[in-house]
N, C-alpha and C positions, 0 to 999 in steps of 0.2 A: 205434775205436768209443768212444764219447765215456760218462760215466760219469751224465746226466741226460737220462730217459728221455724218447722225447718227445713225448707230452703234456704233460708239463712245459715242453716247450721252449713250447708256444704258448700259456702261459697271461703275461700281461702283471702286471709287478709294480704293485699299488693304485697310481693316480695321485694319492689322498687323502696316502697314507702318502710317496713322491716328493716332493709338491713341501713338505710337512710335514719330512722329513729335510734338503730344500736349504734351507728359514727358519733350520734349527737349526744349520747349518752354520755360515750366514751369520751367524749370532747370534755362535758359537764367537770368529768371526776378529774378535769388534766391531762388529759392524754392529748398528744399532737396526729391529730387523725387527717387524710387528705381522703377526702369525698367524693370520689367519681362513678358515685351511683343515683345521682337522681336524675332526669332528664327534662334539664332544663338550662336554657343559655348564661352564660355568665353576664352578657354583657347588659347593659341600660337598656329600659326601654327608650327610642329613637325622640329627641327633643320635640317634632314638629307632633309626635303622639302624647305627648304631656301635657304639651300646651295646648291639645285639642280637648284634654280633659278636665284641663282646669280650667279651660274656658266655658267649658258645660256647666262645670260648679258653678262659677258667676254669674253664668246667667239664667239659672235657674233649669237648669236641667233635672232634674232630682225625684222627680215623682213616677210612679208606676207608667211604663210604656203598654205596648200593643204585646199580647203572650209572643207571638209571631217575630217580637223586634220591631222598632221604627224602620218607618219604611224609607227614608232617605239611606240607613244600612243596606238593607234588602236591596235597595236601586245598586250601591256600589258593589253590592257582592254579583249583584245579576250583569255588570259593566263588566268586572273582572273575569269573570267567568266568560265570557265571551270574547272579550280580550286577551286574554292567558291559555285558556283552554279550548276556544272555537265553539263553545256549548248555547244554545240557548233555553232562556226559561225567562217566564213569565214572575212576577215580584211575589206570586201569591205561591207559588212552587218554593218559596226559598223559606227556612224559619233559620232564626237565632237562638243557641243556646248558651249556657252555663258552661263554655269550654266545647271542645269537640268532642268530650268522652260523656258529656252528657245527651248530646244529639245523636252519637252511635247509638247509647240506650235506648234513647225514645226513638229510635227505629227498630230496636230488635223487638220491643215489647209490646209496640204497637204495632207488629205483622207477625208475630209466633205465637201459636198453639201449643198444647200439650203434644208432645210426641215432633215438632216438627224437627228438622236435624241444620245444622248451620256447620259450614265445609271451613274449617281455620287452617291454613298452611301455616306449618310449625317448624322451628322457634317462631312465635308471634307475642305482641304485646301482654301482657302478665294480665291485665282485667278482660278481655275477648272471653276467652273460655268460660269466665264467670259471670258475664254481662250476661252473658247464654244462657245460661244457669236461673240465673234471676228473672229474666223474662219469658222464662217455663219453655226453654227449646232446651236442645241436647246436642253439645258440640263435638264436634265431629271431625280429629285433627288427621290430616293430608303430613305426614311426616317431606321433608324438603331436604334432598342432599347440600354436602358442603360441595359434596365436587361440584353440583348446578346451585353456586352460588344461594345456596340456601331459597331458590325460589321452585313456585308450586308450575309440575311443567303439564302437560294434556293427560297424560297417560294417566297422572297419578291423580286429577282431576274426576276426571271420567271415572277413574274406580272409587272417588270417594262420595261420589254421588247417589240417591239412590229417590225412591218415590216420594219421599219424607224430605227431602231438601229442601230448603224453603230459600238460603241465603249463603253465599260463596263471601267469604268478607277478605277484602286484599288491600293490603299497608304498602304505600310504598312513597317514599324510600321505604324501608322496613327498618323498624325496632321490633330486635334488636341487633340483626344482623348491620345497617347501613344497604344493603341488597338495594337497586332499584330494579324496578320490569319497566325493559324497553319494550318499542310501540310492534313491535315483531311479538316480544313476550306476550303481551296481551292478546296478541290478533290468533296467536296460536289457542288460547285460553278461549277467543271470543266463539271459536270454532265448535269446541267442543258445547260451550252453553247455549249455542242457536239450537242443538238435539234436546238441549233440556229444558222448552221453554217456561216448564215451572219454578226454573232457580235465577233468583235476584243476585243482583250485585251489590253490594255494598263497601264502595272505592273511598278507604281513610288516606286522603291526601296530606294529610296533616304537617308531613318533611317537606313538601311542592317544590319549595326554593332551595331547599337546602340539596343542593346537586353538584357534584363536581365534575366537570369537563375532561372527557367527552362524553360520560354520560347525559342522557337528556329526558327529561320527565315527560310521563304520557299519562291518561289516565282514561278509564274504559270507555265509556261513555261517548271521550273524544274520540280514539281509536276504534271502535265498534259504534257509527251510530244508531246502527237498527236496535242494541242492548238499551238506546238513551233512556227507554218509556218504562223498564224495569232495573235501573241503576240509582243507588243514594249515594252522590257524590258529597263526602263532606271533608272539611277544612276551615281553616280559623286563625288566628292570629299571635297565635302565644309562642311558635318554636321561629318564626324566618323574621317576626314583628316583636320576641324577646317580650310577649306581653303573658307571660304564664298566671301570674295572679289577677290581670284584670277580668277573665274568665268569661271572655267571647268566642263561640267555635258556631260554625255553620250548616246547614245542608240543604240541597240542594234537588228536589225528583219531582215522579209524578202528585200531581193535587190531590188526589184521594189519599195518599200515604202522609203525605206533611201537613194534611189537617189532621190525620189522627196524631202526629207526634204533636201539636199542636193542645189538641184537645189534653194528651198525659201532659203534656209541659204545664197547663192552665190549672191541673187540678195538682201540681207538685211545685215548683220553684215558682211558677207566673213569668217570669224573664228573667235574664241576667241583668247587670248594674246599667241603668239609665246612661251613666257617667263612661261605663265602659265602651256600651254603645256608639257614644258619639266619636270617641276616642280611637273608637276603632273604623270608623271611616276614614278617618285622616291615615290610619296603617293602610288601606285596602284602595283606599284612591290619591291618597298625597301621593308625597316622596318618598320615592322607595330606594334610593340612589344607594344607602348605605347595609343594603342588603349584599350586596357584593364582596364590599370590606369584610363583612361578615364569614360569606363562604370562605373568601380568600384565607381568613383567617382560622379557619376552622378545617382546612384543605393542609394547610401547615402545620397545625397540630395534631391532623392525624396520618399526616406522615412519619411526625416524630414518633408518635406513641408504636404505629406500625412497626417501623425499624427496629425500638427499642425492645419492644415486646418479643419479637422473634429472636431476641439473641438472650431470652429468656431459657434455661433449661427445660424442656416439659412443656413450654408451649407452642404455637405455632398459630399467625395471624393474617389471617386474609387482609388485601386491603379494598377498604367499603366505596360505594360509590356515592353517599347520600347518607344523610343526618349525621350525629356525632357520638357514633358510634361504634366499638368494633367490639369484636366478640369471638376472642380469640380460643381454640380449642385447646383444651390441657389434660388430654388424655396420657401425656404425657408423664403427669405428677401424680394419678394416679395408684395407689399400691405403695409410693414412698412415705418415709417416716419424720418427722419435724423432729427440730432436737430436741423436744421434752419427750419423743416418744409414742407421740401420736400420730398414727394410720392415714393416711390423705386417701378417702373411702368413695370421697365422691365430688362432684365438683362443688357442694355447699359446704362439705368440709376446707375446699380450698380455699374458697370465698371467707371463710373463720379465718383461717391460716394467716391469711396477706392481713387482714383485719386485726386482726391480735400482735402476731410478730413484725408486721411492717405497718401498719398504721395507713393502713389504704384499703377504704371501702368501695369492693366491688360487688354486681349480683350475680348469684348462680346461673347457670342456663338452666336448673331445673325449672325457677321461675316464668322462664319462656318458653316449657316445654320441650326444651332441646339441653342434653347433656353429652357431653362434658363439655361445657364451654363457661364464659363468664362474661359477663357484656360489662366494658369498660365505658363510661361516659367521656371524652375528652374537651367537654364544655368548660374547660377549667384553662386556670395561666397557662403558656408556654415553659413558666419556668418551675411549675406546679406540679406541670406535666411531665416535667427533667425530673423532679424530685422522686414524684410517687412511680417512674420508672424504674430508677434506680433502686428504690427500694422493692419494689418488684422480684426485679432481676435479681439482688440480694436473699430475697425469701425464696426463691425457687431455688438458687444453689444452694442452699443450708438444708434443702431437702435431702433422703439419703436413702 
């Protein structure tokens, strides 16, 4: 009898963090690799949030806080939230975790049963399926056309429903697509969950900021508030506040639900960093003024990569509304042969291809459930972005 239980056994290791490990490998031996598979911003974390944490350091911030988060946190997130999203909640409704991918957990495991089923519209995030997994539910993916922008529309809702539902979970912006659901998209979606009032929401805001114009960010809870008292709104600071390692994410619902995520957070991490904490007040209620430069600058790079990738052979790129993203389909290279002579079988074989012959690390769509695509990250330089296009473009003509 083998020493890794198994549930464990059928959970798959992140295909983000995979093919992110194989660039670095690659880099180790000498190779000149460009990386636009991990998802995370390139730029600094924001001055006035540095110096909110290094002023924690000084003055002794350092020791074990409340499981829950300090509550001067919890106040600016329950500010924001009311000011950004029109939502309210009470400070005892709100907990702090270890990132937002760990507050999604301790919502799924602390409201799923054996047998219960959780609705992922897909392509979705590469751990969803296997959060599921891990906290004994059974996922349950809503396939999403490209033609409807890769999002989950009523119809296809409704049939993925059934007695066993317990939790509908929606990304949006969405990784990996960039997709966002406008305040229409939702109200269409909110339609159909008032007939199911056994199935939750579970709304990963996590892109919020990351929007580009005229797109505009909605979020369930806001747009349906009768949904508010069965919705887990969560979000955090690491993709529009460039804070990914200090490892603050939030959520946000009813009191009986965020005492039990509470209660697993207490008997598993305790809290995230004292340090991070503080530091992430001054992201959620300072200045945010340079969140704009941000978009702006992130709206320009994926115009570039857009452009450039469509004048790729074999692929073809929508362009995204939100995060940094895109996830261009290449059903097109499909069947063709590289010049050693190998078969392009599927899109993880493509994803090797660019990797090996062009020295640009991308991830499959299998990893997000949706193929033939490949989700390119464009959180990288401008002129980074010139390069590992060109080499792109390069590797797809050499196909044959």
């Amino acid at each position: 009898m083998g020493i890794v239980a198994n549930h464990v056994k059928a959970v798959r290791p992140s295909e983000t963090k995979a093919m992110t490990a194989r660039a670095a490998a690659l880099k180790a031996q000498g190779r000149e690799i460009i990386t636009l598979s991990q998802g995370e911003p390139d730029f600094d974390t924001p001055d006035n949030v540095l110096e909110a944490g290094i002023q924690a350091i000084r003055s002794g911030k350092t020791r074990y806080t409340a499981v829950a988060g300090i509550t001067p946190l919890r106040e600016a997130i329950r500010d924001k939230l009311k000011r950004d999203n029109s939502l309210d909640y009470d400070v005892d409704q709100i907990t702090v975790g270890c990132g937002a991918k760990q507050v999604v957990f301790n919502g799924l495991f602390a409201s799923l049963n054996p047998g219960d089923e959780v609705v992922i519209p897909s392509p979705c995030w590469v751990s969803y399926p296997d959060m599921v997994r891990l906290a004994g539910g059974t996922p349950v993916m809503a396939e999403c056309s490209e033609v409807l922008d890769f999002k989950l529309g009523p119809e296809s809702l409704e049939a993925a429903i059934s007695p066993r539902t317990k939790w509908l979970m929606l990304n949006s912006p969405l990784n990996p697509t960039g997709a966002v659901y406008s305040a229409a998209d939702l109200s269409r979606l909110a339609e159909v969950l008032r007939r199911h009032p056994h199935v939750w929401v579970l709304a990963d805001d996590i892109y919020e900021k990351l929007v580009y114009p005229p797109a505009r960010f909605a979020t369930m809870a806001e747009i349906a508030p009768d949904l508010h008292d069965r919705t887990l709104t969560i979000n955090g600071v690491s993709k529009a506040n460039c804070m990914t390692g200090w490892r603050v994410g939030y959520g946000a619902g009813p009191i009986e639900l965020i005492k039990a995520m509470n209660t697993i957070q207490g008997q598993t991490s305790s809290h995230t960093s004292s340090i991070s904490q503080h530091a992430a007040i001054e992201a959620i209620a300072g200045d945010q003024s340079y969140i704009a430069g941000f978009v702006a600058e992130f709206q320009r790079r994926r115009d570039l990569v857009v452009a450039r990738l469509n004048e790729a052979p074999g692929l073809r790129c929508r362009t995204p509304e939100g995060a940094f993203y895109v996830y261009p389909n290449c059903a097109g290279v499909i069947g063709k042969r590289t010049p050693s002579g190998d078969t392009i079988t599927s899109d993880t074989d493509f994803a090797m291809h660019l990797l090996d012959a062009a020295g640009v690390a991308v991830v499959p769509g299998s990893g997000f459930m949706a193929s033939p695509y490949i989700r390119i990250s464009y959180a990288s330089s401008f002129e980074e972005l010139e390069r590992a296009c060109d080499k792109i473009i390069k590797a797809c003509a050499d196909l044959r």
